[in-house]
C-alpha positions in Angstrom: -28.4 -58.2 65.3 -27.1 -54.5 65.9 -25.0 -54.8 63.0 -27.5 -55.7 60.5 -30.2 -52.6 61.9 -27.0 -50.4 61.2 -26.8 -51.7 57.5 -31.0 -51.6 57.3 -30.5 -47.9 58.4 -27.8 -46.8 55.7 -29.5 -48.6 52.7 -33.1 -47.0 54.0 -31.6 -43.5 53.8 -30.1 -44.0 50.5 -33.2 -45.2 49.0 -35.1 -42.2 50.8 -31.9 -39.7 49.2 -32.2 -41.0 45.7 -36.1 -40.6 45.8 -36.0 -37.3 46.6 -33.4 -36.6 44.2 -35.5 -38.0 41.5 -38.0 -35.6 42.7 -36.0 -32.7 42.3 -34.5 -33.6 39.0 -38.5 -34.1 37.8 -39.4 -30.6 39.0 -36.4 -29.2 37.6 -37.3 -30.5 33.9 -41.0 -29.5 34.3 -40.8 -26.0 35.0 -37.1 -24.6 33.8 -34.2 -25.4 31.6 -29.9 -25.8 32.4 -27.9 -23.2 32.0 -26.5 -24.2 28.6 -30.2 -23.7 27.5 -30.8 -20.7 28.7 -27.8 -19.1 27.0 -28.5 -20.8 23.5 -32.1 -19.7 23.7 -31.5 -15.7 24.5 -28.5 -15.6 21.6 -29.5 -14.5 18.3 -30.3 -16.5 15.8 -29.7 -16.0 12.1 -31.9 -17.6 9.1 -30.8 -17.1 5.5 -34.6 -18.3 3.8 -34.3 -20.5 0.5 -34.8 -17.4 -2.1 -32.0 -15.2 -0.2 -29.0 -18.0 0.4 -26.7 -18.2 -2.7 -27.0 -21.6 -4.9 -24.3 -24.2 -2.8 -24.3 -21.9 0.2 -26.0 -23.3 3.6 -27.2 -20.4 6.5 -24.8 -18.1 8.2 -21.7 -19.4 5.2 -20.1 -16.1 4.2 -20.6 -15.6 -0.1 -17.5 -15.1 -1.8 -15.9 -14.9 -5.3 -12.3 -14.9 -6.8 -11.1 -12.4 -9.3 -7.8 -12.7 -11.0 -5.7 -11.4 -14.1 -4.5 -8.5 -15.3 -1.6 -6.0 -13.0 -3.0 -3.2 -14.6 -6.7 -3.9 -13.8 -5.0 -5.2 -10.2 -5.3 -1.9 -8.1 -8.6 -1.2 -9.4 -9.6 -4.2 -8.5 -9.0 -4.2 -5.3 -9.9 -1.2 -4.3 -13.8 -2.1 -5.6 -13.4 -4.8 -3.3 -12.5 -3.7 -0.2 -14.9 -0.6 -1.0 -17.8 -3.5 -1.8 -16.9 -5.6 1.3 -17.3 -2.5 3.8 -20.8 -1.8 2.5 -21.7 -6.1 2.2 -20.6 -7.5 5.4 -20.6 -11.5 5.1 -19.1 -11.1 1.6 -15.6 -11.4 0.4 -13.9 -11.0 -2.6 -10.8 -11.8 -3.6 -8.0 -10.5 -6.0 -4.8 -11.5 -7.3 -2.5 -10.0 -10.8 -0.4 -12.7 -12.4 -1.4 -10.9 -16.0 -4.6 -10.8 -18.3 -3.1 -14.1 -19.7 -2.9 -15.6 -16.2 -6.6 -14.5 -15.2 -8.2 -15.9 -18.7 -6.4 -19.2 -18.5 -8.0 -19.4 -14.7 -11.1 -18.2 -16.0 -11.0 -21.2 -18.9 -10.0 -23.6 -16.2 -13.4 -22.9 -13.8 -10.5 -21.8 -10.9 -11.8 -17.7 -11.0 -15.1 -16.3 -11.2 -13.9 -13.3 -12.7 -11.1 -13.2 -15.1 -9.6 -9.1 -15.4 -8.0 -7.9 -18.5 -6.2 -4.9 -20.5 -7.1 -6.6 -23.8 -9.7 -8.8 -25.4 -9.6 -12.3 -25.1 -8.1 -13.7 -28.0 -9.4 -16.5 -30.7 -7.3 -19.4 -29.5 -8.6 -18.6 -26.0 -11.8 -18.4 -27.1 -11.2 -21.1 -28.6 -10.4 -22.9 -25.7 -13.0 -21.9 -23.6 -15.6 -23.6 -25.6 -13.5 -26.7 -25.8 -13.9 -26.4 -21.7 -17.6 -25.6 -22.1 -17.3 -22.3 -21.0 -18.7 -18.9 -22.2 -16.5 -16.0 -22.2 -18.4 -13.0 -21.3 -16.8 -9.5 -22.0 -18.0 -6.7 -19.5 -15.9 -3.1 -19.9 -15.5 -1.7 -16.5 -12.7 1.4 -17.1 -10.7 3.2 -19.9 -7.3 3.3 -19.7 -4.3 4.7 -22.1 -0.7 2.6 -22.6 1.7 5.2 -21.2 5.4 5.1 -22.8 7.7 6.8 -19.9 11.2 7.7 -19.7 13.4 9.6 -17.3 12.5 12.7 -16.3 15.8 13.7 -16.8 15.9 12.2 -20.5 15.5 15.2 -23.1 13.2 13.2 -25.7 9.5 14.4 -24.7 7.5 12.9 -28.1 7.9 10.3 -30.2 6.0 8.9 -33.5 5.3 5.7 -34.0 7.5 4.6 -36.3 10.5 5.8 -33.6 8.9 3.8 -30.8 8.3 1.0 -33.3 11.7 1.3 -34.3 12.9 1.3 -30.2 10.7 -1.6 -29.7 11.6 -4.0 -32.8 15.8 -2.8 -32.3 16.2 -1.0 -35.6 16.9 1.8 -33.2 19.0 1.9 -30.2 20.8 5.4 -29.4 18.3 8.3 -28.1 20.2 10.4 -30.8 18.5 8.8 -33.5 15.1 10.4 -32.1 16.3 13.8 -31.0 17.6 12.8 -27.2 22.0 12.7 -26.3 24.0 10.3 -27.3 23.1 7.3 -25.2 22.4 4.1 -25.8 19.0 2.6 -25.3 17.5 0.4 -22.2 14.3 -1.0 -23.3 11.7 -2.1 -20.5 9.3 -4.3 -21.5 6.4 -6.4 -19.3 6.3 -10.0 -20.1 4.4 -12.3 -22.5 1.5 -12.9 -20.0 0.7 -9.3 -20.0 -2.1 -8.3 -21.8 -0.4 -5.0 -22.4 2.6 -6.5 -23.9 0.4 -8.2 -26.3 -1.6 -4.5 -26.9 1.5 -2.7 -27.2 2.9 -5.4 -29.3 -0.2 -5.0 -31.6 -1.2 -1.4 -31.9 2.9 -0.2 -32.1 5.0 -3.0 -33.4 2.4 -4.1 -35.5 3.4 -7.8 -36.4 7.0 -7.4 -35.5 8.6 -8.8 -32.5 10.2 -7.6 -29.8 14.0 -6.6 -29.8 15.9 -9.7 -27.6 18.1 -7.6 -25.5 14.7 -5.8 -24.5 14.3 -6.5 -20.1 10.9 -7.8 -19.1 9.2 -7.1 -15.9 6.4 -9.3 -14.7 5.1 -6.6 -12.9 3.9 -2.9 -14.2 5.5 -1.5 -10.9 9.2 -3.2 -12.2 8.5 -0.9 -15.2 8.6 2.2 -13.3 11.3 1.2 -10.7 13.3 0.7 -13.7 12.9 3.6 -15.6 13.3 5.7 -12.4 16.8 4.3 -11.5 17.8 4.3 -15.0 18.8 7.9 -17.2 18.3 6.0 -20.2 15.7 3.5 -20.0 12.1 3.6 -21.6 9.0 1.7 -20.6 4.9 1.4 -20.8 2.6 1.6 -18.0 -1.0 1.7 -17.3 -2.4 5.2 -16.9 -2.6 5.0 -13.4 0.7 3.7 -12.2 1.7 7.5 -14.0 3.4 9.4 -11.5 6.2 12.0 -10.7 9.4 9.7 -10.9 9.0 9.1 -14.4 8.3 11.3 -17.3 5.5 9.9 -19.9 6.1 11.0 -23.7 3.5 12.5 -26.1 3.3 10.1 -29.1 1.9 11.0 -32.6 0.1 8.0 -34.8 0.0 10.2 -37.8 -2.2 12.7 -36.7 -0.4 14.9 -34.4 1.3 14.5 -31.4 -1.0 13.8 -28.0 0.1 13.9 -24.7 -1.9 10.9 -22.0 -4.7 12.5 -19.7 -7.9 11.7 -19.1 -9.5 13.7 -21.8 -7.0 12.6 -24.3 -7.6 8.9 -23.3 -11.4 9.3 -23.2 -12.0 10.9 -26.7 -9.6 7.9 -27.8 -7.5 10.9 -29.3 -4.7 9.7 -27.6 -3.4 6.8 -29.7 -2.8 4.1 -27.2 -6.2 4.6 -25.6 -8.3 1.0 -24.5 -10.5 -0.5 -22.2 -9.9 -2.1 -19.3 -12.4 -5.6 -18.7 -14.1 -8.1 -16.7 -14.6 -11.7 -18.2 -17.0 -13.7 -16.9 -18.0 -17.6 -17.9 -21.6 -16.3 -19.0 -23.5 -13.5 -18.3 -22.7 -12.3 -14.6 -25.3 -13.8 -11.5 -25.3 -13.7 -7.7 -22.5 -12.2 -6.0 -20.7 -11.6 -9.4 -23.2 -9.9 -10.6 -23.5 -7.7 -7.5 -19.4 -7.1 -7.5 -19.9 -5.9 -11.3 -22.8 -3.9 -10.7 -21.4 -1.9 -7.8 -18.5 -1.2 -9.7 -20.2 0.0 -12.7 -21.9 2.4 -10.6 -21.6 5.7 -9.6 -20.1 4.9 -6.3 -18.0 2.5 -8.2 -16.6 4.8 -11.1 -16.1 7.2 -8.7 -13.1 5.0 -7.3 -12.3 4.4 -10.8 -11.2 8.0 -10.7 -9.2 7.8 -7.8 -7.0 5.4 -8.5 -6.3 7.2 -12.0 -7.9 5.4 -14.7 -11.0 6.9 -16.6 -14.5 6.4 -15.9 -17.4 4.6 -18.1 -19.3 7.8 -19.8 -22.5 8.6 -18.1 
């Protein structure tokens, strides 16, 4: 009889416990929240409204585009972008070279939003384009001048066009035969993917092809590092890879020979002047559109100048 009033007394108080632990757990849900709540309710929160989120892109996903192509266009590139990105937080852009070539095929295969360039697209990628239902769309966003360099310690400071056709196609091959010393010839060229072999190839050989003992760099930076190591070598280079370890030569087109600069390139008195462009599969929208915009600006231009190449005119 003891036994089972011990057992009545431990079941009564753990019916009385859970009872008033319901009670507490009621009061608890009626007038506060848990912790977790409290901490997710006094954190910021972030909306992105219908009109401001980008087409595809769901609140708080960072925007971003791909850019890729030309080496030339390559440190212009990405110095607009990592200008853009510190002024557009939650926005990214990316760049890669690979040549104009490169960035046109990727443009043509929908893998880039932005294809960059140191020439004009050409008719059988046009061509192709419209067989893959895109719409090339040409934007200029720099000027630029094809550079020929040498040594600096080479003596040859000009050359016409027929003696750099004639370096290029390998009727010529000893500086001698285009007042330098008697030295043979080391001809740097960039590679078929480069829309500045296919300028220089155009504008200076003018149908002919390229000598094949010539040495091809994929890069423009190979270019220079050749021609810097090498007493005998001659290259071309964008504008802006122009610095003090090479020597670039005046060059006369029939009208007088013109040293590269700025004003030179600009007045397209210099005869290897061009532009320097941003393809785009229709007419530029969203983020795209913003990239080009800023760097068409002022602020934009303005970094055009610092990495060497010439600004739109104003």
């Amino acid at each position: 009889m003891v036994d089972k009033l011990k057992t009545y007394s431990v079941l009564l108080l753990l019916v009385i416990g859970l009872v008033f632990l319901g009670i507490g757990c009621a009061e608890k849900n009626k007038g506060g929240s848990s912790p977790a709540q409290e901490t997710s309710s006094e954190a910021p929160v972030q909306e992105t409204t219908a009109a401001e989120a980008p087409q595809g892109a769901t609140s708080g996903e960072v925007q971003s585009i791909s850019l890729k192509g030309s080496d030339t266009v390559l440190p212009l590139a990405q110095a607009e972008a990592e200008e853009f990105m510190n002024k557009n937080s939650g926005k990214s852009i990316t760049v890669t070279g690979g040549g104009s070539g490169v960035g046109i095929a990727a443009l043509i295969d929908g893998e880039v939003n932005i294809a960059t360039a140191s020439r004009e697209i050409d008719a059988n990628e046009t061509e192709a384009a419209k067989k893959n239902g895109v719409n090339p769309v040409e934007t200029t966003v720099a000027y630029d001048g094809i550079t020929v360099v040498v040594n600096p310690s080479n003596s040859v400071s000009n050359l016409t066009f027929d003696q750099l056709r004639g370096i290029y196609n390998g009727s010529i091959s000893n500086w001698k035969e285009v007042g330098g010393e008697d030295k043979p010839i080391t001809v740097i060229s960039r590679d078929t993917s480069s829309g500045t072999y296919k300028d220089f190839q155009k504008d200076v050989l003018k149908g002919d092809e390229y000598r094949p003992d010539a040495l091809t760099q994929p890069a423009t930076g190979g270019v220079v590092s050749e021609v810097t190591q090498n007493t005998n070598a001659i290259g071309y280079i964008g504008f802006a890879y122009l610095d003090s370890s090479v020597k670039a030569l005046s060059l006369d087109a029939g009208n007088g020979s013109v040293a590269p600069t700025a004003k030179s390139i600009l007045n397209g008195s210099y005869p290897l002047s061009r532009s320097l462009y941003f393809y785009t599969n229709g007419e530029p929208s969203g983020l795209t559109k913003e990239f080009i915009d800023f760097v068409r600006s002022e602020d934009g231009q303005k970094i055009v100048s610092t990495i060497g190449y010439i600004p739109l005119k104003k």
